[in-house]
PQR file of N, CA, C, O and H, with PARSE charges and radii, in Angstrom:
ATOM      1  N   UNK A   1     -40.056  82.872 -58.752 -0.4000 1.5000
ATOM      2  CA  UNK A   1     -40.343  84.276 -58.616 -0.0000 2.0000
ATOM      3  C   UNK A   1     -39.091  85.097 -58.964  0.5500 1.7000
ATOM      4  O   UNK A   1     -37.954  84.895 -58.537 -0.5500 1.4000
ATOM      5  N   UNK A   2     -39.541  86.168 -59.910 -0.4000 1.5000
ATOM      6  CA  UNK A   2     -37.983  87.200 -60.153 -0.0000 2.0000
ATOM      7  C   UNK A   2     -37.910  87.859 -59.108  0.5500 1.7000
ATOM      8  O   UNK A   2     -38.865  87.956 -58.338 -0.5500 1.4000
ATOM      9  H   UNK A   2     -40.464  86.332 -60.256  0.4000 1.0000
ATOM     10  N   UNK A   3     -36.778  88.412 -58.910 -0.4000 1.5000
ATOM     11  CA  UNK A   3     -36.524  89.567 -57.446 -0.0000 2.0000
ATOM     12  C   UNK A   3     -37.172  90.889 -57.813  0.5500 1.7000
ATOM     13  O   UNK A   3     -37.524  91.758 -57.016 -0.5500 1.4000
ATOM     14  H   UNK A   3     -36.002  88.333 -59.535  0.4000 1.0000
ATOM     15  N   UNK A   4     -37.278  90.915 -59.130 -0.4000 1.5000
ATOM     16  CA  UNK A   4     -37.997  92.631 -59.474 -0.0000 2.0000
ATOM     17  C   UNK A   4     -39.608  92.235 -58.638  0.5500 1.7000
ATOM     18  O   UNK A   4     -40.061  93.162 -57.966 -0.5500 1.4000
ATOM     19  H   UNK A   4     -36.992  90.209 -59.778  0.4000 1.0000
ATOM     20  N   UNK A   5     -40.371  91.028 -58.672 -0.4000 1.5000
ATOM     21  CA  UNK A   5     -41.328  90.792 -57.577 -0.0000 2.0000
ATOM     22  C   UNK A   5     -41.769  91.856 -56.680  0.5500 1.7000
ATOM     23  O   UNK A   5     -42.695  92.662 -56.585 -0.5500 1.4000
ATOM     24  H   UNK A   5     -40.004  90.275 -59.218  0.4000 1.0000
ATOM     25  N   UNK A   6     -40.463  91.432 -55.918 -0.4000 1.5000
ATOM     26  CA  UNK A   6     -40.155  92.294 -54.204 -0.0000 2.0000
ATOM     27  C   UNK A   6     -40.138  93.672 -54.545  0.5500 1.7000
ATOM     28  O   UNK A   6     -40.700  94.077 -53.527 -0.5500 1.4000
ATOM     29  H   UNK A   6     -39.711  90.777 -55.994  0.4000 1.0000
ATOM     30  N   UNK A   7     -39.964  94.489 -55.070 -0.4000 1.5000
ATOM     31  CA  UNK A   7     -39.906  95.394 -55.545 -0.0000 2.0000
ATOM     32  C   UNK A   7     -40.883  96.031 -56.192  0.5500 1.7000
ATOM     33  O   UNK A   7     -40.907  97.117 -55.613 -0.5500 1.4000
ATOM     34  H   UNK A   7     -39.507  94.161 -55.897  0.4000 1.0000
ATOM     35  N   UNK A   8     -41.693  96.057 -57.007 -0.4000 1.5000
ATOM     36  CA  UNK A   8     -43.252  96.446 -57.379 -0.0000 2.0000
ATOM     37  C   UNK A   8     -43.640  97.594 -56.224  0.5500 1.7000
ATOM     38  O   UNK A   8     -43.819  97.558 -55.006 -0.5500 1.4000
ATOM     39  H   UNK A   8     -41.673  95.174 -57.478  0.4000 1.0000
ATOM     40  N   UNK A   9     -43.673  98.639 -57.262 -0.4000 1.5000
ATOM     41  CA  UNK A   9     -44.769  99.625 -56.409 -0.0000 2.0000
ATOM     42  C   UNK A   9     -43.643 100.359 -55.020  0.5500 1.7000
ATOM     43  O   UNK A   9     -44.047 101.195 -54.213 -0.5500 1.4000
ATOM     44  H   UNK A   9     -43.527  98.669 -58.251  0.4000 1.0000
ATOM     45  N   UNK A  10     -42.058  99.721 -55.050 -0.4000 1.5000
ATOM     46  CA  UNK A  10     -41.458 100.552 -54.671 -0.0000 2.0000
ATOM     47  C   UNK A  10     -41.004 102.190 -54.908  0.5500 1.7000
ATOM     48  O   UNK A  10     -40.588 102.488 -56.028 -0.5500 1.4000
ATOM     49  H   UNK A  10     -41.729  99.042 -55.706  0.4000 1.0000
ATOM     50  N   UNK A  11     -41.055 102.856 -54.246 -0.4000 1.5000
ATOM     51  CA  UNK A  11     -40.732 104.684 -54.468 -0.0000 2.0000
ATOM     52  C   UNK A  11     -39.376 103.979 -55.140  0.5500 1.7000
ATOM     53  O   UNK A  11     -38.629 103.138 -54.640 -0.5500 1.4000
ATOM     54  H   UNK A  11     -41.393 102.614 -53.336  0.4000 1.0000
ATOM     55  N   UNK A  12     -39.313 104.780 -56.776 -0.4000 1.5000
ATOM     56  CA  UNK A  12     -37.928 104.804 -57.499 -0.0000 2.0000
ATOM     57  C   UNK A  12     -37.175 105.789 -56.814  0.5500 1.7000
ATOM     58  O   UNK A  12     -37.870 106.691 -56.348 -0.5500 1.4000
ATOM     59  H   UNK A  12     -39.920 105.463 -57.181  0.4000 1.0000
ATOM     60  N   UNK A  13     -35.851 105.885 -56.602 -0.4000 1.5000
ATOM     61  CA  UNK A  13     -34.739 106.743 -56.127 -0.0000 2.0000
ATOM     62  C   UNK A  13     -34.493 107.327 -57.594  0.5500 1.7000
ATOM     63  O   UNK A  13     -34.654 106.811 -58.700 -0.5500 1.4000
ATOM     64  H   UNK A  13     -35.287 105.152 -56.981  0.4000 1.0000
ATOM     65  N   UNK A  14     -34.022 108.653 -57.186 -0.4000 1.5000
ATOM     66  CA  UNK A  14     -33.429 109.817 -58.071 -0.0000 2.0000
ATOM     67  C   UNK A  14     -32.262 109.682 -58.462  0.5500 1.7000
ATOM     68  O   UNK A  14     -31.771 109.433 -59.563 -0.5500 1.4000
ATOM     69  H   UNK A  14     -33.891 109.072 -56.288  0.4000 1.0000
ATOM     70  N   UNK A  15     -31.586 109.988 -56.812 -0.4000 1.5000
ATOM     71  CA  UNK A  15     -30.136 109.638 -57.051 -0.0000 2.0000
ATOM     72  C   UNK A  15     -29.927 108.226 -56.428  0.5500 1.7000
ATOM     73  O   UNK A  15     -30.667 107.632 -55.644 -0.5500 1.4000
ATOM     74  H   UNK A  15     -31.986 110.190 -55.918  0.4000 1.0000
ATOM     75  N   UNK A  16     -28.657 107.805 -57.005 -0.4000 1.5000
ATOM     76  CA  UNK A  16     -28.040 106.593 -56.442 -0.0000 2.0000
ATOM     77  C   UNK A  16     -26.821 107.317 -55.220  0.5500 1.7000
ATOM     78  O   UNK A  16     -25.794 107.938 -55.492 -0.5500 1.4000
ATOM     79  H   UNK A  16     -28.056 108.287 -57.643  0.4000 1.0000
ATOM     80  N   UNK A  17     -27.351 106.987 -53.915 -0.4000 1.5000
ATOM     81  CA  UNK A  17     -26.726 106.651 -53.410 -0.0000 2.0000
ATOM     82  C   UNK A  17     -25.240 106.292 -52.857  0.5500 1.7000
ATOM     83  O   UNK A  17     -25.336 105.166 -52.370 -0.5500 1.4000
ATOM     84  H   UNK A  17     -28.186 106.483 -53.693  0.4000 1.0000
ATOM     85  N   UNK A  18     -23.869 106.778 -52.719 -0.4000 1.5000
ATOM     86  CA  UNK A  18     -22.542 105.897 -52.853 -0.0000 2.0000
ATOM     87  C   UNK A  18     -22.516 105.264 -51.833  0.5500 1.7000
ATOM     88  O   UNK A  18     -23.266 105.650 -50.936 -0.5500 1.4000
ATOM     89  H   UNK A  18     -23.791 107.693 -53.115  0.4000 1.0000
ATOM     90  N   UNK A  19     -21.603 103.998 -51.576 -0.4000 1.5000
ATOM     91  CA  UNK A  19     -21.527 103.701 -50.390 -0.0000 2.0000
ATOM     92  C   UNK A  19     -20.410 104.165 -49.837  0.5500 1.7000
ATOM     93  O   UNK A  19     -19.613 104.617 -50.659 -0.5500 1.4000
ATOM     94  H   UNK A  19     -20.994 103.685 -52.304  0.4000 1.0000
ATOM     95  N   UNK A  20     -19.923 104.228 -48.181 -0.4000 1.5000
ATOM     96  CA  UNK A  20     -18.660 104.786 -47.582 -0.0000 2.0000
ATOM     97  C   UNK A  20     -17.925 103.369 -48.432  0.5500 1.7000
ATOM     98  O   UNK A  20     -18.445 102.314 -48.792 -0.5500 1.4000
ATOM     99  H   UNK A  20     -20.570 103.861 -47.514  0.4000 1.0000
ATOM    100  N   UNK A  21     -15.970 104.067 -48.604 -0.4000 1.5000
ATOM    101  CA  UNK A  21     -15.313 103.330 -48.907 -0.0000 2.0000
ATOM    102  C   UNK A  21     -15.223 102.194 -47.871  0.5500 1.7000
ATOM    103  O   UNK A  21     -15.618 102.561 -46.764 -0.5500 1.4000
ATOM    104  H   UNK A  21     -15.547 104.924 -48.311  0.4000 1.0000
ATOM    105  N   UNK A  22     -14.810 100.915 -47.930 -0.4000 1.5000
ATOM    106  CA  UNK A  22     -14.894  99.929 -47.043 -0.0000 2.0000
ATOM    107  C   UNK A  22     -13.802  99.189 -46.301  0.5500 1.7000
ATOM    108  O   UNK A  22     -13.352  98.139 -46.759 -0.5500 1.4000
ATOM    109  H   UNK A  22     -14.489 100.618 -48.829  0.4000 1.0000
ATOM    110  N   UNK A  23     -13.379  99.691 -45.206 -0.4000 1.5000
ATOM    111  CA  UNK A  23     -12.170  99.685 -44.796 -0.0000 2.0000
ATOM    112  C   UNK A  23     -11.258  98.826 -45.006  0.5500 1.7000
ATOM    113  O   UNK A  23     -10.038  98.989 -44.964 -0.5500 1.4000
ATOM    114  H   UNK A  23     -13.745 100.544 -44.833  0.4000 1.0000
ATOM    115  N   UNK A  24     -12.113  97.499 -45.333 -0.4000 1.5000
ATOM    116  CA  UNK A  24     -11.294  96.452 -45.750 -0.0000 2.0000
ATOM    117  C   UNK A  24     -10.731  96.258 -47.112  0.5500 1.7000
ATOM    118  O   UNK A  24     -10.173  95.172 -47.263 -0.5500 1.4000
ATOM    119  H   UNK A  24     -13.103  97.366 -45.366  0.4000 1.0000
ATOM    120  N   UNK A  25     -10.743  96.995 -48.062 -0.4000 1.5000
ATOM    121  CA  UNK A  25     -10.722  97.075 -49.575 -0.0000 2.0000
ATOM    122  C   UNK A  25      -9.448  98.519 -49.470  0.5500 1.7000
ATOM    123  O   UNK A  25      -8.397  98.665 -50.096 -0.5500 1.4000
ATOM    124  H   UNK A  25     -11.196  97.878 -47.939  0.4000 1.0000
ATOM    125  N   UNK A  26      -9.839  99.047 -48.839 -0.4000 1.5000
ATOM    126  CA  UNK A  26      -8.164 100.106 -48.830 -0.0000 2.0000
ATOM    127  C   UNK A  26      -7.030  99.844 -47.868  0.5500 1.7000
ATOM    128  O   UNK A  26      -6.041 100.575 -47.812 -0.5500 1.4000
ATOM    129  H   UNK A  26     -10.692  98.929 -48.331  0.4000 1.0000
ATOM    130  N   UNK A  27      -7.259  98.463 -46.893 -0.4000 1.5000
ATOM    131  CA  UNK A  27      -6.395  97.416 -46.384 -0.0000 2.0000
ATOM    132  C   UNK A  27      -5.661  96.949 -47.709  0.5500 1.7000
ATOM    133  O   UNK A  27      -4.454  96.952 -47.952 -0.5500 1.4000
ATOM    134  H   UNK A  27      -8.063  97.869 -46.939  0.4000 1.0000
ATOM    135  N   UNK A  28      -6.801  96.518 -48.553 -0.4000 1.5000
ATOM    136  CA  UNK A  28      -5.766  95.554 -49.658 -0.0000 2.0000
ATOM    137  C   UNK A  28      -5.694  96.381 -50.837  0.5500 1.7000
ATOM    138  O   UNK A  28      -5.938  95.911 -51.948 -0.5500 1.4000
ATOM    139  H   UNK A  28      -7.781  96.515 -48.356  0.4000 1.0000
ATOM    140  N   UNK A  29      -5.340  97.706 -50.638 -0.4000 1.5000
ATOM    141  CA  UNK A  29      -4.914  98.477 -51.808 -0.0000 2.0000
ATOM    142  C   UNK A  29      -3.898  98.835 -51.024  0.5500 1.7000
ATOM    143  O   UNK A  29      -2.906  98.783 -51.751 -0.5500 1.4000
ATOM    144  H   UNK A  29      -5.141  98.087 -49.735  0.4000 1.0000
ATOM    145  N   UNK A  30      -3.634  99.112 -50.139 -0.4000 1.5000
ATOM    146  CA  UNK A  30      -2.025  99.169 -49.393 -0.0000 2.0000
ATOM    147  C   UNK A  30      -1.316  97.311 -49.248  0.5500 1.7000
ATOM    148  O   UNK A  30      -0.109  97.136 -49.085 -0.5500 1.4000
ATOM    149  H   UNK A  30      -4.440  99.154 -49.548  0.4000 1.0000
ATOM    150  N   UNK A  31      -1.875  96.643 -49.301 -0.4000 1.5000
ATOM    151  CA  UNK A  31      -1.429  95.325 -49.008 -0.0000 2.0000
ATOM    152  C   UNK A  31       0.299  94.987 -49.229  0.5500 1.7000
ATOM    153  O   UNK A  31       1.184  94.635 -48.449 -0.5500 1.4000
ATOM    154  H   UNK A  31      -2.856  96.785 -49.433  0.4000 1.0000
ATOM    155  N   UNK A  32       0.256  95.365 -51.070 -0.4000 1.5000
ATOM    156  CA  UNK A  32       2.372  95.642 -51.121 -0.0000 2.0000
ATOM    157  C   UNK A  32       2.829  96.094 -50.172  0.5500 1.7000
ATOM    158  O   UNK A  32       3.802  95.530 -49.671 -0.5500 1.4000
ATOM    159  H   UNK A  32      -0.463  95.651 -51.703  0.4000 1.0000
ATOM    160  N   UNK A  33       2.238  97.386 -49.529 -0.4000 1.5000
ATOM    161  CA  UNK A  33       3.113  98.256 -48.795 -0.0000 2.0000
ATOM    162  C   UNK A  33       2.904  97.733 -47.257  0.5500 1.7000
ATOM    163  O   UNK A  33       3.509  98.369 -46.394 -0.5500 1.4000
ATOM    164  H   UNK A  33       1.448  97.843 -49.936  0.4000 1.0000
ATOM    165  N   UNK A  34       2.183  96.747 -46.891 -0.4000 1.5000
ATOM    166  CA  UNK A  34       1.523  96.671 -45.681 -0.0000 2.0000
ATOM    167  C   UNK A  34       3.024  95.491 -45.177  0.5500 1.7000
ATOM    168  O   UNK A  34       3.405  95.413 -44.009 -0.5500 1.4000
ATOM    169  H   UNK A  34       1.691  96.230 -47.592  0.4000 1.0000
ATOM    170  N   UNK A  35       3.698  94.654 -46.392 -0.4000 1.5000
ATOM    171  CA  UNK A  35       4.233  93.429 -46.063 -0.0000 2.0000
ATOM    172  C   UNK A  35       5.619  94.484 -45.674  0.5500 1.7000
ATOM    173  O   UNK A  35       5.972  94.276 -44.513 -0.5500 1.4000
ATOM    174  H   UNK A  35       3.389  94.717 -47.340  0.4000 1.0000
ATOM    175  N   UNK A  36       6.407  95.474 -46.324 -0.4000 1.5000
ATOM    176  CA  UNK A  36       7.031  96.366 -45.915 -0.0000 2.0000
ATOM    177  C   UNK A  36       6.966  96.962 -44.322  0.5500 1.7000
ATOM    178  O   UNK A  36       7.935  97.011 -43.564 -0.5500 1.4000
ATOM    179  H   UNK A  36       6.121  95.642 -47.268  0.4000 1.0000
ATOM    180  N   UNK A  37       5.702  97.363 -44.033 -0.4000 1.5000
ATOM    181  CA  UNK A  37       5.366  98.041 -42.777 -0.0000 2.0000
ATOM    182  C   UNK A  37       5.903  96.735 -41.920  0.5500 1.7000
ATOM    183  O   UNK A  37       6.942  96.768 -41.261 -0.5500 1.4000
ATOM    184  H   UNK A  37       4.916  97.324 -44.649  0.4000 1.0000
ATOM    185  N   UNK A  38       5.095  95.647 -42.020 -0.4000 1.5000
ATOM    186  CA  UNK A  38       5.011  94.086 -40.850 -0.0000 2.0000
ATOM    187  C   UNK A  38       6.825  93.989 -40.954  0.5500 1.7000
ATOM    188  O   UNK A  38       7.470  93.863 -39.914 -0.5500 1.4000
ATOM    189  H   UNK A  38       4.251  95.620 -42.555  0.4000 1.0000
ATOM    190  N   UNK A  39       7.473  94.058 -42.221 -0.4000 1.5000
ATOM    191  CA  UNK A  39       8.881  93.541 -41.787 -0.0000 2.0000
ATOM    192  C   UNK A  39       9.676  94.887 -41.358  0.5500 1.7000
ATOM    193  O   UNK A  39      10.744  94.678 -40.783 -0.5500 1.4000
ATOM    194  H   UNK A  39       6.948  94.160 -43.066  0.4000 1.0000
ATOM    195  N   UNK A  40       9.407  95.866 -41.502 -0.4000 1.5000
ATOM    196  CA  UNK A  40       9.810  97.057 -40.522 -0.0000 2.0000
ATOM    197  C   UNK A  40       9.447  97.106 -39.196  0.5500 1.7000
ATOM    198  O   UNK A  40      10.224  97.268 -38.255 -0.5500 1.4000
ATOM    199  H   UNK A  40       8.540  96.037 -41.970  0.4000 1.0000
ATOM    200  N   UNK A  41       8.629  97.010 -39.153 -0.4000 1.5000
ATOM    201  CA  UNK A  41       7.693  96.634 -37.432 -0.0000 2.0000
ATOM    202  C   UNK A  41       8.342  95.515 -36.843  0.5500 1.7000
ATOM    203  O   UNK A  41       8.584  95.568 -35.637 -0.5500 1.4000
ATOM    204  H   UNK A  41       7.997  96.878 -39.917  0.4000 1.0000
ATOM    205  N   UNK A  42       8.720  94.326 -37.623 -0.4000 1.5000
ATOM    206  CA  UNK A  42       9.294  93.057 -36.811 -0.0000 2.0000
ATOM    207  C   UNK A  42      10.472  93.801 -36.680  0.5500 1.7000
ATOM    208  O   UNK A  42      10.600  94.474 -35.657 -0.5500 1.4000
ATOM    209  H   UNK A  42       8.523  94.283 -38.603  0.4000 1.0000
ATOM    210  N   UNK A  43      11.070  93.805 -37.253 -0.4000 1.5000
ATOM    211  CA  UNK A  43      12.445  94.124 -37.250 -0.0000 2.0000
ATOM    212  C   UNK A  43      12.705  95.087 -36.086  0.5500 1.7000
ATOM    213  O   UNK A  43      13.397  94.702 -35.144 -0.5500 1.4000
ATOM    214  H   UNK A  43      10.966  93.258 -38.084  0.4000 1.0000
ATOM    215  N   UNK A  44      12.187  96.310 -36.106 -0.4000 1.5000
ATOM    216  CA  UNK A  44      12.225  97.094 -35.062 -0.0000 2.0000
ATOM    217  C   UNK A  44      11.937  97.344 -33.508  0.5500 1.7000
ATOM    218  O   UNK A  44      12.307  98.192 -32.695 -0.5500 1.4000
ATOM    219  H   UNK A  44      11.625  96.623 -36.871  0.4000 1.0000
ATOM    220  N   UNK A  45      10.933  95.983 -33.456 -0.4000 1.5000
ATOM    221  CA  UNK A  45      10.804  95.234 -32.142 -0.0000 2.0000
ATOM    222  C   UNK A  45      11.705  94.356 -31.516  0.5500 1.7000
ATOM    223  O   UNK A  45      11.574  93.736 -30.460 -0.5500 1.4000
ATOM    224  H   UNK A  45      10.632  95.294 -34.116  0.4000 1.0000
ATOM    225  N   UNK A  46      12.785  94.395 -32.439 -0.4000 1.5000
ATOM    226  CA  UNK A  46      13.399  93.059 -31.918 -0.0000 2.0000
ATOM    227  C   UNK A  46      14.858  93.989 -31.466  0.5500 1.7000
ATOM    228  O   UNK A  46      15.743  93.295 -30.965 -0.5500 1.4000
ATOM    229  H   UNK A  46      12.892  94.899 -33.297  0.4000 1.0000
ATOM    230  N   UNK A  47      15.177  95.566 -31.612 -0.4000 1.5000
ATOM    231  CA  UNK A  47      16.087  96.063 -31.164 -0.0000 2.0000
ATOM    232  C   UNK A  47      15.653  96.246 -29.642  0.5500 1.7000
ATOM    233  O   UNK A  47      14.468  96.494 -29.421 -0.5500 1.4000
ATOM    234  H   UNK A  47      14.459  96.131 -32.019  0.4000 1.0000
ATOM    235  N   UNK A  48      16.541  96.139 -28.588 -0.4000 1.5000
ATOM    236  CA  UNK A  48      16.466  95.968 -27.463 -0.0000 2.0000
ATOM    237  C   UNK A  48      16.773  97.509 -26.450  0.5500 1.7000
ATOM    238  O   UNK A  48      16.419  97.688 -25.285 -0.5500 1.4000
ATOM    239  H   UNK A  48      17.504  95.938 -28.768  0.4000 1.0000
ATOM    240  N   UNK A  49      17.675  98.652 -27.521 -0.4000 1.5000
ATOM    241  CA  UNK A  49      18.403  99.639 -27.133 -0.0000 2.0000
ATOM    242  C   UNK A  49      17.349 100.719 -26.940  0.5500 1.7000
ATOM    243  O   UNK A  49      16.946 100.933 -28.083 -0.5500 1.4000
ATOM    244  H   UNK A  49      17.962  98.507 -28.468  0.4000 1.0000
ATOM    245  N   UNK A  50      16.704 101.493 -26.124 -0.4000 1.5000
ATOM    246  CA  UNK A  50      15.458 102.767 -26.543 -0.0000 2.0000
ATOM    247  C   UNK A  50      16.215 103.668 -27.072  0.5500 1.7000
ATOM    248  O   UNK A  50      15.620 104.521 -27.730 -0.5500 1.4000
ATOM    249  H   UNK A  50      17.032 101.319 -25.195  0.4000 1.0000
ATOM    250  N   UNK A  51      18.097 103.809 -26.943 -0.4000 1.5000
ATOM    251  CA  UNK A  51      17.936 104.897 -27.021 -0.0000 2.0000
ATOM    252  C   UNK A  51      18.305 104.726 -28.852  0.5500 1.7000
ATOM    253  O   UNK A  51      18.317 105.696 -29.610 -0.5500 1.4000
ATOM    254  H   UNK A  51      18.581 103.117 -26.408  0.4000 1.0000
ATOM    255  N   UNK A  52      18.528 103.560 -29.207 -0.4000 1.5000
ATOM    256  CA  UNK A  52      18.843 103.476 -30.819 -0.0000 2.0000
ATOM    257  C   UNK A  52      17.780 103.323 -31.105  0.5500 1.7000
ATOM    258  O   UNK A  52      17.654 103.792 -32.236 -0.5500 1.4000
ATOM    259  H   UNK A  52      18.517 102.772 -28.591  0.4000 1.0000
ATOM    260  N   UNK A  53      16.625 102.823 -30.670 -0.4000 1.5000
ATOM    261  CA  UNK A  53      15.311 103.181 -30.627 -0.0000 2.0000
ATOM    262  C   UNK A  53      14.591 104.713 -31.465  0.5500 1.7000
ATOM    263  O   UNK A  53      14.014 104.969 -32.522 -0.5500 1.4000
ATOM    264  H   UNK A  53      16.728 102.442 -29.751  0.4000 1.0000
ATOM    265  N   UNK A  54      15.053 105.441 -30.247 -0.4000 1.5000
ATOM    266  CA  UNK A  54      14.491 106.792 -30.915 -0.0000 2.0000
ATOM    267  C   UNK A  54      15.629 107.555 -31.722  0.5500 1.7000
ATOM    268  O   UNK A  54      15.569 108.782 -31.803 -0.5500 1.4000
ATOM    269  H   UNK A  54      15.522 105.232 -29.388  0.4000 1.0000
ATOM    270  N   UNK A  55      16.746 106.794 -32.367 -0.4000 1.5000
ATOM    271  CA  UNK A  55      17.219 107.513 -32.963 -0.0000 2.0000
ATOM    272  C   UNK A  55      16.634 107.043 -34.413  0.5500 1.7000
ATOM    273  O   UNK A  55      16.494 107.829 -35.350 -0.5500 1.4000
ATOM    274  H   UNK A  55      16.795 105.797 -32.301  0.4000 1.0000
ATOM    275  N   UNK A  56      16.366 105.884 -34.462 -0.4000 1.5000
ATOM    276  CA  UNK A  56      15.842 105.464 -35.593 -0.0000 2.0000
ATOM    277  C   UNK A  56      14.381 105.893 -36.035  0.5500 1.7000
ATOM    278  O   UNK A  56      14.113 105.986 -37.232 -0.5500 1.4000
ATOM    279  H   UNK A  56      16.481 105.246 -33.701  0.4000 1.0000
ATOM    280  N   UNK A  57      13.384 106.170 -34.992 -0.4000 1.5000
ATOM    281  CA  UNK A  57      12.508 107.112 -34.887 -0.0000 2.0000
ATOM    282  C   UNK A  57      13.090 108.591 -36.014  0.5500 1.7000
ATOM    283  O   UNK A  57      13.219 108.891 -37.201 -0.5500 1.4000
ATOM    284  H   UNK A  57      13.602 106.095 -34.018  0.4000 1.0000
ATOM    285  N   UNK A  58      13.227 108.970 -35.048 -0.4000 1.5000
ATOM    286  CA  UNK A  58      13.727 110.120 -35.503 -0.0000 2.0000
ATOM    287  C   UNK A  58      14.390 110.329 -37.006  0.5500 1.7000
ATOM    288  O   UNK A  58      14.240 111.338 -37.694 -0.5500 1.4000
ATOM    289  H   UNK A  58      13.122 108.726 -34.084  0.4000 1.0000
ATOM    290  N   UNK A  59      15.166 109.140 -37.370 -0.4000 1.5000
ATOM    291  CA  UNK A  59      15.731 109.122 -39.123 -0.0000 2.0000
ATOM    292  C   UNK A  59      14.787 109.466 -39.366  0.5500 1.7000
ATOM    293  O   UNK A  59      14.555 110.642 -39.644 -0.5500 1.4000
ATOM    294  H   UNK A  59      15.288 108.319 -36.811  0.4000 1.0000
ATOM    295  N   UNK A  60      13.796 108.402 -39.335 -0.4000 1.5000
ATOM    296  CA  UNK A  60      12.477 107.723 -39.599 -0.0000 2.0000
ATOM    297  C   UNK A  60      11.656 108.968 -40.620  0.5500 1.7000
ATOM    298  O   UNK A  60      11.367 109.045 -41.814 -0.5500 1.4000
ATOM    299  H   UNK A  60      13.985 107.446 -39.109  0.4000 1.0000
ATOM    300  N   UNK A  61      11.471 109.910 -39.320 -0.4000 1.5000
ATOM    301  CA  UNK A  61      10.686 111.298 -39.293 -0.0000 2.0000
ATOM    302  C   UNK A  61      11.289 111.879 -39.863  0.5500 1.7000
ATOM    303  O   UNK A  61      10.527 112.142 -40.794 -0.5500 1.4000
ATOM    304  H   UNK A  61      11.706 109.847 -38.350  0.4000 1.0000
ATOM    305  N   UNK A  62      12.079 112.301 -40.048 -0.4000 1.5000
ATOM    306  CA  UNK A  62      13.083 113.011 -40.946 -0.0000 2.0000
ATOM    307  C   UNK A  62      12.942 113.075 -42.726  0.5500 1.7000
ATOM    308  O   UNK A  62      12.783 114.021 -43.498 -0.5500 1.4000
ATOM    309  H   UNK A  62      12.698 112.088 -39.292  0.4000 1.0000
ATOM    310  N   UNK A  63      13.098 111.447 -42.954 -0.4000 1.5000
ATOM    311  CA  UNK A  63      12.912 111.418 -43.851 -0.0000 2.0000
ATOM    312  C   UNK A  63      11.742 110.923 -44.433  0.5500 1.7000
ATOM    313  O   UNK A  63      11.743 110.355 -45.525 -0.5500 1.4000
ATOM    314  H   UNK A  63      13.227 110.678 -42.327  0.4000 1.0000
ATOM    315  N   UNK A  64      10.869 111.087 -43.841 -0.4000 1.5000
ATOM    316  CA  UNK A  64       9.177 110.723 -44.305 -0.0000 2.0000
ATOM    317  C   UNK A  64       8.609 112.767 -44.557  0.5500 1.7000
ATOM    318  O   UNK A  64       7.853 113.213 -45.420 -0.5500 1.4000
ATOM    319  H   UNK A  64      10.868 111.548 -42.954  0.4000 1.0000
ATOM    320  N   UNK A  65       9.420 113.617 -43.322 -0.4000 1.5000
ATOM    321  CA  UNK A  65       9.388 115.117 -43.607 -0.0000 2.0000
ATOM    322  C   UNK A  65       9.800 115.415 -44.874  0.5500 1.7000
ATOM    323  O   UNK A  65       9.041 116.233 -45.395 -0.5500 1.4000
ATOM    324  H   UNK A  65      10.034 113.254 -42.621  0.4000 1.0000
ATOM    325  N   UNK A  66      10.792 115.040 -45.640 -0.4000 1.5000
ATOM    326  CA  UNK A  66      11.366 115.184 -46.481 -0.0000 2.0000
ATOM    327  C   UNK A  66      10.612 115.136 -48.214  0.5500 1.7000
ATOM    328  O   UNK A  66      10.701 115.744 -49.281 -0.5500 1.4000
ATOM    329  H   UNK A  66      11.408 114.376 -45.217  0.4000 1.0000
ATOM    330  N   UNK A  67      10.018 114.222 -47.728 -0.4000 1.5000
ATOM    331  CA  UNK A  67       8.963 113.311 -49.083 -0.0000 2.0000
ATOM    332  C   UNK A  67       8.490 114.501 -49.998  0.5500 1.7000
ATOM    333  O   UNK A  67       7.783 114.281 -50.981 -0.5500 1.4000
ATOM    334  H   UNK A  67       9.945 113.729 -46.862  0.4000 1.0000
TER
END
């Protein structure tokens, strides 16, 4: 049996439809940038100081304001 079968005598659509983008597919369009984030994130967990903590925060913000 072809799959057009199942279909017979279905109402044709006008428009097509889009689907929402799929969260997992703009995961792996950041993916380069994601291995960046994980070794910034490790790295920054492993300082022990809060208050060099939020100073690095703060670069952080600074220069992401900047962009």
């Amino acid at each position: 049996m072809q799959p057009e079968y199942f279909f017979e005598g279905a109402p044709k659509s006008e428009k097509i439809k889009s689907l929402p983008y799929p969260p997992g597919v703009k995961l792996l369009d950041e993916f380069p940038d994601a291995v960046e984030h994980y070794s910034l994130l490790r790295c920054f967990l492993k300082i022990k100081d809060r208050q060099m903590k939020r100073h690095i925060v703060a670069l952080v913000q600074r220069v992401a304001d900047n962009q």
